[in-house]
Structure formats: C-alpha cells, structure tokens
N, C-alpha and C positions, 0 to 999 in steps of 0.2 A: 393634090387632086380633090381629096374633101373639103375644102374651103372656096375650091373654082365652080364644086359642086352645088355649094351651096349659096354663095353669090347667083350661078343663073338659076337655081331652085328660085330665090326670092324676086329674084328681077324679070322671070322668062313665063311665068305664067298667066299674064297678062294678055300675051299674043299666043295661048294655048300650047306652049313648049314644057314639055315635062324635064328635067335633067336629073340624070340618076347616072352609076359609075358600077360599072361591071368586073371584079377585079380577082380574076381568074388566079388559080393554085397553078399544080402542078400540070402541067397539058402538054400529051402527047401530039407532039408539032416537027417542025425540021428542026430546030434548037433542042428541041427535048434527044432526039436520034440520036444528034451529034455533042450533046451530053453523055449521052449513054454510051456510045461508040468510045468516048473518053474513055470512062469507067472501066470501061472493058478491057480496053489496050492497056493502063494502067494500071489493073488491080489483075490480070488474068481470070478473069473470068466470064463464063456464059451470057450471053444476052439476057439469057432466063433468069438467071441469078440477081443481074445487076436489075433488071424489071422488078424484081422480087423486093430488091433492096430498096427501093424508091419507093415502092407502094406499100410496103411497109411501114413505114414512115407519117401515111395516111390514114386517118384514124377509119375511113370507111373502106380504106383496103385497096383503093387502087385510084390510079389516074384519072385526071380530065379527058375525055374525046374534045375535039374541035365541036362536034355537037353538042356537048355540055354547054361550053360557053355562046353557041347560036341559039338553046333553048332557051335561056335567061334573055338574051335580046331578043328573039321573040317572044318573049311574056312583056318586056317591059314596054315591048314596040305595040303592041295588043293591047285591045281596048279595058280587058282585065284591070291592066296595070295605069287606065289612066287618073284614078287618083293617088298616084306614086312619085314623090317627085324628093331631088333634095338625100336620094340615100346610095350608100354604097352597097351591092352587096358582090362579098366573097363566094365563090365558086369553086370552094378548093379543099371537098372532100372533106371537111372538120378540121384542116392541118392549121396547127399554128406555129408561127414563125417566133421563137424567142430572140 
C-alpha cells in the first residue's frame, strides 16, 4: 500500500490529486463484534471483560469508532490537508503491532 501510495503521490499531483492512506487499528465494526463474540464463547467470559481486554492492549485505552476513521478522511478530504500527499497515517490508538 505504501509504495501504490507513493507512485500516485509523484504521478497524481499534476491533475490536483492528493493520495494519502488511512490505516486504521483496532475499530469497533461488525468484524470487531463477531471477534469479540469469539472471545467470549471461548474463553467464558463477559462482553465487558473481553472489551476490557482489547482495549487494554491500546496504549490510549480504547478502540476505534467508525468516526475515528471518517474524521481522518475528513481532514485529508478538506482543504487543511491539501498540501498532504504521499503518506500513511495510522489510526490506531498508539498500538503497535510486533
């Protein structure tokens, strides 16, 4: 994805195209649920807990909303962001993934 990025970074700004890559953590979605539903049935325990356990995980403590990741494309879609082109950014709470 960083490299598809950065090919139309260098080639797309000619005809006024910015390209940048949004790449979302953990986010509370229908796949996130039916993780958690997992978690639940196999380990025995509360929604509460398993939520607990996930966002623990996060160094700022809790999940993505679906809003997280539409404020970030509305920034980069907005005129703020239009000398921004060419980068990734991550959405995901400080987590890193070893």
């Amino acid at each position: 994805m960083i490299a598809m990025t950065r090919i139309g970074a260098s080639q797309l700004p000619r005809d006024n195209i910015n390209v940048n890559a949004i790449c979302p953590g953990t986010t509370r979605t229908h796949l996130y649920e039916t993780i958690q539903n997992e978690i639940i049935a196999k380990r025995g325990i509360t929604a509460d807990e398993a939520q607990r356990r996930m966002d623990e995980q996060i160094p700022l403590g809790r999940s993505n909303s679906p809003e997280d990741i539409a404020n970030m494309a509305c920034f980069l879609a907005s005129a703020e962001a239009d000398d921004i082109t060419g980068q990734s950014f991550n959405v995901d709470g400080g987590l890193v993934w070893d």
